[in-house]
N, C-alpha and C positions, 0 to 999 in steps of 0.2 A: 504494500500500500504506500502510497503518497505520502509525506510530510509535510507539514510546515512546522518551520521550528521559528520559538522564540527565544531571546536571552533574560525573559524578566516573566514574573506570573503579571500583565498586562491588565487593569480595570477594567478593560473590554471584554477579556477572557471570565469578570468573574459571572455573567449575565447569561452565560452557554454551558454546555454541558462539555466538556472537554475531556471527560473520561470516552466519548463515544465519537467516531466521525465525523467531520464534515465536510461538504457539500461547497467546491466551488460552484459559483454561480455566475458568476461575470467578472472581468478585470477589464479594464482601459486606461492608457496614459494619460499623466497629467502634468504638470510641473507644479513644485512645491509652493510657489507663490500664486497660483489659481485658489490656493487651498483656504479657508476662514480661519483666522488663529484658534479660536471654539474647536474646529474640527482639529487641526494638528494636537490642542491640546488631549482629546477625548482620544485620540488613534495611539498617541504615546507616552501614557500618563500609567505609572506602576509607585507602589508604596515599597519605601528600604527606609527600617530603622523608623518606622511611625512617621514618614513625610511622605508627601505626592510629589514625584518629581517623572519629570518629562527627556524621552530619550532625542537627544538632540539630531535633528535629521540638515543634509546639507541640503543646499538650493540646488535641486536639480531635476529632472526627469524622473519622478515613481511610475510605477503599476500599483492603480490601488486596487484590492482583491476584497470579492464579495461572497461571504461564506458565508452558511447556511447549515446549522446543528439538528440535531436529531427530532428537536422540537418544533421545528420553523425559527427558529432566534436567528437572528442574523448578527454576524462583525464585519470589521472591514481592516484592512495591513494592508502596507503600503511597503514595498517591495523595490529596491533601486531597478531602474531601467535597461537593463542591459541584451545586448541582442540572446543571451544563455535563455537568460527570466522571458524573455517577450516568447519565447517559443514555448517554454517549459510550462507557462500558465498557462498561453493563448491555447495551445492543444491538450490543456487538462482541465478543460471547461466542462463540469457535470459531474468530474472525477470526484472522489473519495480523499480526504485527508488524514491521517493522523494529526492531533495536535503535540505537538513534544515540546518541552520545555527544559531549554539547554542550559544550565549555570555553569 
């Protein structure tokens, strides 16, 4: 099966069920500055040591990915742009993911 890995247990992840698969459902490019700081906040916003702190992303080119859990809950990650990713998502559109979380 598929992965998507993160480096942090993510606020977005705690509203999904992440013991069970999910379900990409759509990605398309964007660039980081199209994005609402509201949104960048909520995509990368994880708790270390009893603070909310946000993982710093650069200006450039993401995939943001539209996942879809066992329940219908949906998240979204945002994935740098690179031609590897742009193929690897674009044709695992529907697929199955594990969620894993890497420390």
């Amino acid at each position: 099966m598929k992965q998507i890995k993160f480096d942090q247990i993510y606020n977005k992840l705690n509203s999904i069920d992440i013991s069970q698969p999910v379900k990409l459902i759509d990605c398309f490019h964007l660039g980081l500055n199209t994005l609402p700081y509201e949104f960048i906040k909520y995509d990368t916003a994880y708790i270390q040591n009893g603070k909310e702190l946000n993982y710093p992303l650069d200006d450039m080119e993401y995939i943001l990915l539209f996942f879809m859990d066992c329940k219908g809950s949906l998240f979204t990650t945002l994935r740098k742009a690179t031609p590897e990713n742009d193929e690897y998502y674009s044709t695992s559109i529907g697929s199955m993911f594990e969620v894993v979380i890497v420390k």
